[in-house]
C-alpha positions as CSV (number, residue, x, y, z in Angstrom):
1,X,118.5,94.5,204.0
2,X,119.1,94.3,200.6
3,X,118.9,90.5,198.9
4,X,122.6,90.9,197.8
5,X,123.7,91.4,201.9
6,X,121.8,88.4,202.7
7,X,123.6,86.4,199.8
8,X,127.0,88.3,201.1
9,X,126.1,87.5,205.0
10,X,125.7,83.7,203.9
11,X,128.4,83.0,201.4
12,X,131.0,84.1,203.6
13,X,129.5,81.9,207.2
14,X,129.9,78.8,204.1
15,X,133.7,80.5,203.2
16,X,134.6,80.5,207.2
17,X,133.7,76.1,206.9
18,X,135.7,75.8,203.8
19,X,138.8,77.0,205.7
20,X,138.2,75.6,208.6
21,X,138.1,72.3,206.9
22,X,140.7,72.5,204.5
23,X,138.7,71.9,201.3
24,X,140.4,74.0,198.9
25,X,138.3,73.6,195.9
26,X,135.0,74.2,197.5
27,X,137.1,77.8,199.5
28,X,137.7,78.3,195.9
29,X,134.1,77.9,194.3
30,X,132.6,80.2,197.4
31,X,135.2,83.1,196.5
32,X,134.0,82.8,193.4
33,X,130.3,83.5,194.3
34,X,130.9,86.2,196.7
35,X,133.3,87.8,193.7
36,X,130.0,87.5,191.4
37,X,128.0,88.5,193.9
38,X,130.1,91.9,195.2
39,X,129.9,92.5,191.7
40,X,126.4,92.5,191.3
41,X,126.5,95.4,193.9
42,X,129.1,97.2,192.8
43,X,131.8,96.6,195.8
44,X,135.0,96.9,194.2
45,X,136.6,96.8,197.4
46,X,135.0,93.6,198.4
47,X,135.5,92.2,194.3
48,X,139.5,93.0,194.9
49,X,139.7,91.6,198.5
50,X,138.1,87.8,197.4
51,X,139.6,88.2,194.2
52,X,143.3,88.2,196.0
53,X,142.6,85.5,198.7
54,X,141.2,83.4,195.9
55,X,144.7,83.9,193.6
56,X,146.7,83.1,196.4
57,X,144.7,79.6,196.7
58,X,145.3,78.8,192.8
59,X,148.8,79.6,193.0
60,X,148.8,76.1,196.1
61,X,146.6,74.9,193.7
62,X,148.8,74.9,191.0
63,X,146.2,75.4,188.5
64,X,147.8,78.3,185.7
65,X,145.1,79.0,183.5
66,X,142.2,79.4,186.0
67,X,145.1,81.7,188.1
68,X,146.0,83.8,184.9
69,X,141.9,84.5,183.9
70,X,141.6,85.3,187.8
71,X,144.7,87.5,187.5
72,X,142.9,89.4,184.5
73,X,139.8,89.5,186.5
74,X,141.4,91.0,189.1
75,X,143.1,93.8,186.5
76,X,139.6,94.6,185.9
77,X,138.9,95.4,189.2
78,X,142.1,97.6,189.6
79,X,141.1,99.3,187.1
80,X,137.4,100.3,188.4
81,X,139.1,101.2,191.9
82,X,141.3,102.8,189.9
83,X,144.5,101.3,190.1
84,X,146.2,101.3,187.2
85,X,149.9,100.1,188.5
86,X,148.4,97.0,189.9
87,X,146.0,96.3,187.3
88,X,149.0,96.3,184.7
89,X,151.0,94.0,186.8
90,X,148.3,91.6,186.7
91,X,147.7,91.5,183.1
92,X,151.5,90.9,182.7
93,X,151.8,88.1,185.0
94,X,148.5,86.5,183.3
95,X,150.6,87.0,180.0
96,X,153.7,85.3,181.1
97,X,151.5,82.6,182.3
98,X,149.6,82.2,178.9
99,X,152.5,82.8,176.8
100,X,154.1,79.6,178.5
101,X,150.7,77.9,178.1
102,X,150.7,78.5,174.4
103,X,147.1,78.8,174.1
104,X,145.5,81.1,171.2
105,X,142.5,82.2,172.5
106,X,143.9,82.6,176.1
107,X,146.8,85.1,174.2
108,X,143.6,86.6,172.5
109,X,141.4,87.2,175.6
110,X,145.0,88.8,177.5
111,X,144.9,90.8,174.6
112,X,141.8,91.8,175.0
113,X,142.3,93.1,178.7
114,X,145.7,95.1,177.9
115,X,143.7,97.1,175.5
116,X,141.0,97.8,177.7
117,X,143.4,99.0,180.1
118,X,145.7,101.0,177.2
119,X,142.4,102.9,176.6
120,X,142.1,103.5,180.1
121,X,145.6,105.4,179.9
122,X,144.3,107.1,176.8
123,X,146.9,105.1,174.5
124,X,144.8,104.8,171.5
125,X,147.0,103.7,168.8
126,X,148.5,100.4,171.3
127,X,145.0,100.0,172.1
128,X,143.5,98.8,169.0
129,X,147.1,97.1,168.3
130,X,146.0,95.0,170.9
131,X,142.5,94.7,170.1
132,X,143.1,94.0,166.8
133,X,145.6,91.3,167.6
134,X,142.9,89.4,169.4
135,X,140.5,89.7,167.0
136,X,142.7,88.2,164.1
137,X,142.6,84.9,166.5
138,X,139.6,84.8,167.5
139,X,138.0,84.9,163.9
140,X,140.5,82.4,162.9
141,X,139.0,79.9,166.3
142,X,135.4,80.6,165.2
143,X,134.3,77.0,165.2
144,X,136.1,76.5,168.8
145,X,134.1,79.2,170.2
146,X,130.8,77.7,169.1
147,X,131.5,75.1,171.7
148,X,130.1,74.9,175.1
149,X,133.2,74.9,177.1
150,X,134.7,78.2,174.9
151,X,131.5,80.2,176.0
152,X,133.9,82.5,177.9
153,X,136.4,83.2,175.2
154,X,133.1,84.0,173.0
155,X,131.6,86.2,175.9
156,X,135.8,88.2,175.1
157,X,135.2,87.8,171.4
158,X,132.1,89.8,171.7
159,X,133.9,92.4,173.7
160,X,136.2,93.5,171.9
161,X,134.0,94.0,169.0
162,X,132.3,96.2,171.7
163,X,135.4,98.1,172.5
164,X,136.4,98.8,169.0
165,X,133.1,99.9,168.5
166,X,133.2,102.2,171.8
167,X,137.0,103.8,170.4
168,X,135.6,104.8,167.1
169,X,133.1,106.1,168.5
170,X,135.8,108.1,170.2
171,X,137.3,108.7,166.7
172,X,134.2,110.8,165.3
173,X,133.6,106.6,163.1
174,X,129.9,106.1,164.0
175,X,129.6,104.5,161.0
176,X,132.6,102.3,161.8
177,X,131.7,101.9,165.1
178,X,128.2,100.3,164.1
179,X,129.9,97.7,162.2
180,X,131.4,96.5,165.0
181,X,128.8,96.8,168.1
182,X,125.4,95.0,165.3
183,X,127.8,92.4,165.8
184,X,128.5,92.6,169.2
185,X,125.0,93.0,170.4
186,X,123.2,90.2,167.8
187,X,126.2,87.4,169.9
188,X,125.3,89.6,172.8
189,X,121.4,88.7,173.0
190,X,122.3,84.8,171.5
191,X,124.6,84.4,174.8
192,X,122.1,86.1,177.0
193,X,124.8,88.1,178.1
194,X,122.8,91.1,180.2
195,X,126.1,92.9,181.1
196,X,127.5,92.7,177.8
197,X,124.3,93.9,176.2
198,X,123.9,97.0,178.1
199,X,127.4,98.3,177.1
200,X,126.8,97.4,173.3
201,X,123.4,99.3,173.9
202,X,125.5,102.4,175.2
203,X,127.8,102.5,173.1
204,X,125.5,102.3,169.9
205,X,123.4,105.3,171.4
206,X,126.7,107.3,171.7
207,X,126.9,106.2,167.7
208,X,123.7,108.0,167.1
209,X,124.3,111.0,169.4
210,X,125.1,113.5,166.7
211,X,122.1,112.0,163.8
212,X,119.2,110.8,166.3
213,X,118.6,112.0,169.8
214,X,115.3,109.1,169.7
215,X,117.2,106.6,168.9
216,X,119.7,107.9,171.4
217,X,117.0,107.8,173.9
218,X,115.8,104.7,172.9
219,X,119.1,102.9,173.7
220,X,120.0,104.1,176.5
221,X,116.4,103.6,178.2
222,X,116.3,100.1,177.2
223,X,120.3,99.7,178.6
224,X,118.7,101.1,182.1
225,X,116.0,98.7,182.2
226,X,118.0,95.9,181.9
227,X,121.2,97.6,184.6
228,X,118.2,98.0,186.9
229,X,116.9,94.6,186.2
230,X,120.0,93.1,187.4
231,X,120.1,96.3,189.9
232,X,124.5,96.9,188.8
233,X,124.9,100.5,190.4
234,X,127.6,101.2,188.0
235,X,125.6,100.4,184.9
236,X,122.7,102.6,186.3
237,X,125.2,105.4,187.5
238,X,126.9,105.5,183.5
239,X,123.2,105.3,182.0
240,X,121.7,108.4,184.4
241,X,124.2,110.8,183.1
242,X,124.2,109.8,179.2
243,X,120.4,110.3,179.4
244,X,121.3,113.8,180.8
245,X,123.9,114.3,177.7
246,X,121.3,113.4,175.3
247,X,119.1,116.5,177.2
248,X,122.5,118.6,177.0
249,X,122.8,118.0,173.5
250,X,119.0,119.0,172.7
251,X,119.5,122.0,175.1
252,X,117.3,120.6,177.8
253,X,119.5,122.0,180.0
254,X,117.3,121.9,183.5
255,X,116.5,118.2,182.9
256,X,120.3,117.4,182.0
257,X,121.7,118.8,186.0
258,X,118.7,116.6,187.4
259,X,120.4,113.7,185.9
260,X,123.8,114.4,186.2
261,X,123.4,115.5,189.7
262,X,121.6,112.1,190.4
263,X,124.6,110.2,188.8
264,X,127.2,111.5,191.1
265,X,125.0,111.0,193.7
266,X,124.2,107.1,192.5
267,X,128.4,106.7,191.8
268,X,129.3,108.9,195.4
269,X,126.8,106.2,197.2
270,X,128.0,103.2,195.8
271,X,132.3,104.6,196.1
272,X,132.5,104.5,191.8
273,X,135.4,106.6,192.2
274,X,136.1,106.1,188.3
275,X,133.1,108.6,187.5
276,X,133.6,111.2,189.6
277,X,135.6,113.5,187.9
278,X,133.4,112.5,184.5
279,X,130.3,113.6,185.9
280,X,131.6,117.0,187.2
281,X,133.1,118.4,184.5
282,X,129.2,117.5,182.5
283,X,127.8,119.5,185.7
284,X,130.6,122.7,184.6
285,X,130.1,122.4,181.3
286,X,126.2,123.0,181.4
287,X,126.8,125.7,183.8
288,X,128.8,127.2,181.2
289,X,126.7,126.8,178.4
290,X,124.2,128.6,180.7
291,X,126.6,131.5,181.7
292,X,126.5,130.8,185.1
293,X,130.5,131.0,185.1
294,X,131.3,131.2,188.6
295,X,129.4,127.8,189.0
296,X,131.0,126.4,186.1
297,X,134.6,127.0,186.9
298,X,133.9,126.0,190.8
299,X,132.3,122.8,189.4
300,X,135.9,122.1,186.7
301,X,137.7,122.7,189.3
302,X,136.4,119.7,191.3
303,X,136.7,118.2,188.2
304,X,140.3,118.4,187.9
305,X,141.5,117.8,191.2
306,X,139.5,114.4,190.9
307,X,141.1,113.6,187.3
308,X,144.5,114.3,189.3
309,X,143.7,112.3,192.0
310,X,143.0,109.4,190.1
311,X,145.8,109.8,187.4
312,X,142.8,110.1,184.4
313,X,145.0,112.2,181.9
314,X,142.5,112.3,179.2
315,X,139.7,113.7,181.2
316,X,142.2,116.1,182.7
317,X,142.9,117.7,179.6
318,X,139.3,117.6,178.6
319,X,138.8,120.1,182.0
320,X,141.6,122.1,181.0
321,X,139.9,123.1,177.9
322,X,136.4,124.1,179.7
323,X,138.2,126.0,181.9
324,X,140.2,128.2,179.0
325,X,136.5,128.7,177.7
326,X,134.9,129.7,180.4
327,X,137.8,132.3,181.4
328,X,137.9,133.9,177.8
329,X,134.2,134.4,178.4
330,X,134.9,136.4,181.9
331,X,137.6,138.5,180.0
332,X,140.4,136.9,182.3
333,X,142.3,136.2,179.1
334,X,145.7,135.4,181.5
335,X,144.1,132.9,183.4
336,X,142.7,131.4,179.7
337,X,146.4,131.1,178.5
338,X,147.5,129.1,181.0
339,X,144.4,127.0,181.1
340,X,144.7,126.6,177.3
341,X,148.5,126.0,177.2
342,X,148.5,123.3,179.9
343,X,145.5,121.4,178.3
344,X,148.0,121.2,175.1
345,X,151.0,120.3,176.6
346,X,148.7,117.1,178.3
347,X,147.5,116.4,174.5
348,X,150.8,116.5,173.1
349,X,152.2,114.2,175.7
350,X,149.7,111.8,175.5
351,X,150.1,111.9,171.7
352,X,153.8,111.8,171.8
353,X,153.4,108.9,174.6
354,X,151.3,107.1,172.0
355,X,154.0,107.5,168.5
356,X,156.7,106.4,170.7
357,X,154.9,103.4,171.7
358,X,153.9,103.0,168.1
359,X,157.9,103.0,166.4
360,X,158.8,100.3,169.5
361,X,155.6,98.4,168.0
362,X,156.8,98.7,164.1
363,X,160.6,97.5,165.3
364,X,159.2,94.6,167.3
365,X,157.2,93.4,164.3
366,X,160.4,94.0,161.8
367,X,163.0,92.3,164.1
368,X,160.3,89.1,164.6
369,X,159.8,88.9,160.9
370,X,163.3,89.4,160.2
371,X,164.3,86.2,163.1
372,X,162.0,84.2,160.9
373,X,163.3,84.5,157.6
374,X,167.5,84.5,159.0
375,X,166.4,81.1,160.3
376,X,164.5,80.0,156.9
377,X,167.8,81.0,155.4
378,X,169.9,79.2,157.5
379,X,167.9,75.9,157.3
380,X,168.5,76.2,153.5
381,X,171.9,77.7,153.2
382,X,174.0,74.6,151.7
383,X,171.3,73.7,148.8
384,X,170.0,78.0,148.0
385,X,173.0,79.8,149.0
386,X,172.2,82.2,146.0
387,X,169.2,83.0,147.5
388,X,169.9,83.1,150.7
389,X,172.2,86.5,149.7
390,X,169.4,87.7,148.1
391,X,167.2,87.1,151.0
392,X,170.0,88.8,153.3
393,X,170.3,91.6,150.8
394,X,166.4,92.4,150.8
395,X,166.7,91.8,154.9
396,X,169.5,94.7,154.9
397,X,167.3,97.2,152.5
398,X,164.4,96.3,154.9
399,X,166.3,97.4,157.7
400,X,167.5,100.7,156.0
401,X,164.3,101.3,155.0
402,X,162.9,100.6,158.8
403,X,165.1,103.1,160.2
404,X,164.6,105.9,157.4
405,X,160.6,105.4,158.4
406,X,161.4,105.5,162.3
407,X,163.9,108.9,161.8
408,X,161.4,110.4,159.3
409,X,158.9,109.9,161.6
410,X,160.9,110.7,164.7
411,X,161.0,114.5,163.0
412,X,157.6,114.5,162.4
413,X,156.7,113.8,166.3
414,X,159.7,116.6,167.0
415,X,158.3,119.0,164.3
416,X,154.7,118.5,165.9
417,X,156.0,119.0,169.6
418,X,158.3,122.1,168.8
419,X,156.0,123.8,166.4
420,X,152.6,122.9,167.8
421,X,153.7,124.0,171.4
422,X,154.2,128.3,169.8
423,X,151.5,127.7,167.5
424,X,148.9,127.3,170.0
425,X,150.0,129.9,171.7
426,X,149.5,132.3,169.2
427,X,145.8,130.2,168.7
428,X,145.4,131.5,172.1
429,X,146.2,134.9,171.9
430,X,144.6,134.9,168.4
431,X,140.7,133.4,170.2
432,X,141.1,136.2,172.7
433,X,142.0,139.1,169.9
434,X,138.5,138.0,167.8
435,X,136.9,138.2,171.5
436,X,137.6,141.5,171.9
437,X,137.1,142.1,168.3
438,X,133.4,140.9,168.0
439,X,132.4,142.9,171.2
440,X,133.7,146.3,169.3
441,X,131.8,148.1,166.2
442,X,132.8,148.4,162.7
443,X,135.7,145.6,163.2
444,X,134.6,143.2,160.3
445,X,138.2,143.7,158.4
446,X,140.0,142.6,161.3
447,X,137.6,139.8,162.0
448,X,138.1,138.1,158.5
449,X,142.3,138.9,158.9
450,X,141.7,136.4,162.1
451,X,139.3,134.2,160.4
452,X,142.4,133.6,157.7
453,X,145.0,133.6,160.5
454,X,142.8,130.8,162.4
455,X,142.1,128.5,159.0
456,X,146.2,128.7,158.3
457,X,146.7,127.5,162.1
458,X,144.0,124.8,162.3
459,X,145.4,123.7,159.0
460,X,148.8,123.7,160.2
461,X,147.8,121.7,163.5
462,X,145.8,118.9,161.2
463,X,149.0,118.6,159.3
464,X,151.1,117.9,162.4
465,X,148.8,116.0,163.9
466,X,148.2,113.6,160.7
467,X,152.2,113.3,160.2
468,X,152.9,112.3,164.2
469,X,150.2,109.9,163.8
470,X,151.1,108.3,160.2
471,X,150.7,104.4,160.6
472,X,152.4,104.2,157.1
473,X,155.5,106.1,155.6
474,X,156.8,105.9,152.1
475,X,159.4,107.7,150.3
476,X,159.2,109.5,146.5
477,X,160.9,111.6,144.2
478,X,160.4,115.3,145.1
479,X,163.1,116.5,142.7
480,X,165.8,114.6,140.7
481,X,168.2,114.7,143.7
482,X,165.5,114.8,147.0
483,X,163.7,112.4,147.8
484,X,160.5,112.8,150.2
485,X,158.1,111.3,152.6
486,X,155.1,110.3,151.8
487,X,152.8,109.9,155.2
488,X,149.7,107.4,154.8
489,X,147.1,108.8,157.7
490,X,144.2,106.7,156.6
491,X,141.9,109.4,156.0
492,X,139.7,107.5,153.3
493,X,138.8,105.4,157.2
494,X,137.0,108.7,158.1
């Protein structure tokens, strides 16, 4: 018996007294343990089940900020299960309660758990909206968080300087990324923070995965000494297979299944459902780079019917893509198509999903910012009505100017759906031509027409891509009498 299922076995004999006596705080403190302690070994299940009992005593409690950081704890737990639905009705009823509250760094930290979840989803852009929102307030609490009783609001600071890190990561940013996770894992080792260091560890050996595979290695193994330290199954599961990436990556290719394998294994044993379909499509995609195709596409298909099952969007497209390869490389190009074109449609949704959510974001900020400055003209009205005009003038132009922005950007998300949806399809049809094409003599001609046709189409997709995505939009002079739009995409960030 493990030292955990003693501490479990225990706990919950000292939980059974607490009812039965009607102490309320000390049935709350030993939920509280047990939570800490089915974390410790991984039972979500068991994390979920003490997790709700001990809500439901806070609510007789009436205690609303220990109920709302419960409710996001509980989110969390959703989310590893996963269940996304109920992990977002958590959040929003811990943001109700906080809102009401009308403390900063409680906002921040609620913050802080939306975006984890919005990256979750694969929502990107309202990710680091929300990220980015907490971090504004908590650099502007820094002296509050030095103190003893904000050690928890720190512990969320840190985080999200770990998240950021980990999403631009995601975004090809190493270098941006670093800036973030030094930070994170310098407040990381001051708090003593085990948990917290490992994922700053792991997520600066993913910066270093295309420069260094030592100093890849050399994170990763010290992150598994300390998840096997503190033996979290999770931690150890998510550590095994990026040590077989890093062999992947060097073309280690036997060494990489042994630890792959022995991750699904380590997340199958311990019911990390989460991971499943993750560590799958690495199995397919090794087989794949190995040839063995009939392997590969048994393996992606597992994959996928797990991503489905667990409503993971992102890593279902990723399969979709594996899968196009590895039937172009059998020669079953109408099988490929449909592989290819449903991975695309997933991307553009999720991308569409994400510019949507973006516009609602923009309008929310104008109409907020234009409330404030109608009641700043109001309060002066009888002593500046002169100004206040010009105030409601330059609210009007701001408006017009808000809605040209949304409708030019509106016909950029259209022009990227209807144009990018044919276009790939002739990408498709176009991968399988130079197939053919490089397994036939004396073809070089055609090959550099296809190169050409393949730079105009990847240029094309960049374009659409960068104009669907614009966080900026300005207008200019294209001619006397038409004007333009100008699309800010950032790029001097890459």
């Amino acid at each position: 018996m493990r030292p955990t299922d003693v501490s479990i076995k225990k706990l919950a004999e000292n939980l059974c007294s607490a009812r039965k006596a009607g102490d309320t705080q000390e049935t709350a403190n030993i939920l509280k343990q047990l939570i800490a302690a089915c974390q410790t070994d991984a039972n979500t299940s068991g994390c979920i089940s003490y997790s709700e009992e001990l809500i439901e005593l806070l609510r007789q409690m009436k205690d609303p900020r220990e109920l709302a950081r419960q409710l996001m704890n509980l989110s969390q737990y959703y989310i590893a299960l996963p269940d996304n639905d109920s992990a977002l009705e958590a959040l929003q009823e811990a943001k109700a309660i906080f809102e009401t509250l009308d403390n900063q760094l409680d906002i921040a930290r609620v913050n802080v758990s939306t975006g984890e979840l919005l990256r979750v989803l694969g929502h990107t852009n309202e990710c680091l909206s929300h990220l980015n929102t907490a971090l504004q307030i908590f650099e502007k609490h820094t002296a509050e968080l030095e103190k003893p009783e904000h050690v928890d609001d720190k512990l969320a600071f840190v985080g999200t300087l770990n998240t950021l890190g980990l999403i631009y990561n995601r975004l090809s940013s190493p270098q941006k990324a670093r800036l973030y996770l030094e930070r994170a894992l310098a407040l990381n080792r001051q708090l003593n923070h085990t948990v917290g260091t490992m994922q700053t560890l792991i997520n600066l050996g993913v910066s270093y995965s295309r420069e260094s595979s030592t100093k890849t290695f050399k994170f990763y193994r010290e992150a598994l000494q300390l998840a096997e330290s503190i033996g979290n199954q999770q931690y150890i599961a998510i550590l095994t297979n990026n040590i077989g990436s890093v062999h992947e990556d060097i073309e280690e290719y036997d060494k990489a299944l042994e630890y792959y394998k022995c991750a699904i294994e380590i997340s199958e044993k311990h019911n990390l459902k989460r991971y499943h379909s993750f560590f799958n499509k690495h199995i397919g995609e090794v087989h794949l780079k190995t040839g063995l195709y009939g392997k590969a596409i048994e393996r992606l298909q597992l994959a996928l019917d797990l991503a489905r099952r667990d409503g993971l969007r992102g890593e279902e497209g990723e399969t979709l893509e594996l899968m196009y390869k590895v039937c172009k490389q059998t020669g079953d190009f109408e099988r490929a198509l449909e592989y290819y074109e449903e991975h695309i449609r997933i991307h553009n949704e999720i991308q569409g999903e994400n510019t949507q959510q973006q516009i609602e974001r923009i309008t929310a900020e104008f109409e907020v910012k234009l409330h404030r400055r109608e009641t700043e003209t109001l309060r002066h009205k009888n002593a500046e009505l002169e100004e206040a005009n010009l105030l409601l003038k330059e609210h009007r132009d701001e408006l017009l100017m808000l809605e040209r922005k949304n409708t030019a950007l509106a016909v950029a998300v259209t022009a990227h759906h209807e144009i990018n949806q044919p276009l790939m399809v002739i990408k498709g049809h176009l991968d399988m031509l130079i197939f053919e094409a490089e397994n036939e003599m004396n073809n070089e001609i055609q090959l550099r027409h296809f190169e050409r046709i393949d730079q105009s189409i990847s240029k094309i997709t960049s374009l659409l891509t960068r104009y669907s995505s614009s966080e900026l939009i300005d207008f200019t002079y294209y001619s006397p009498t038409t004007q333009m739009a100008i699309f800010d995409t950032d790029e001097n960030d890459e």
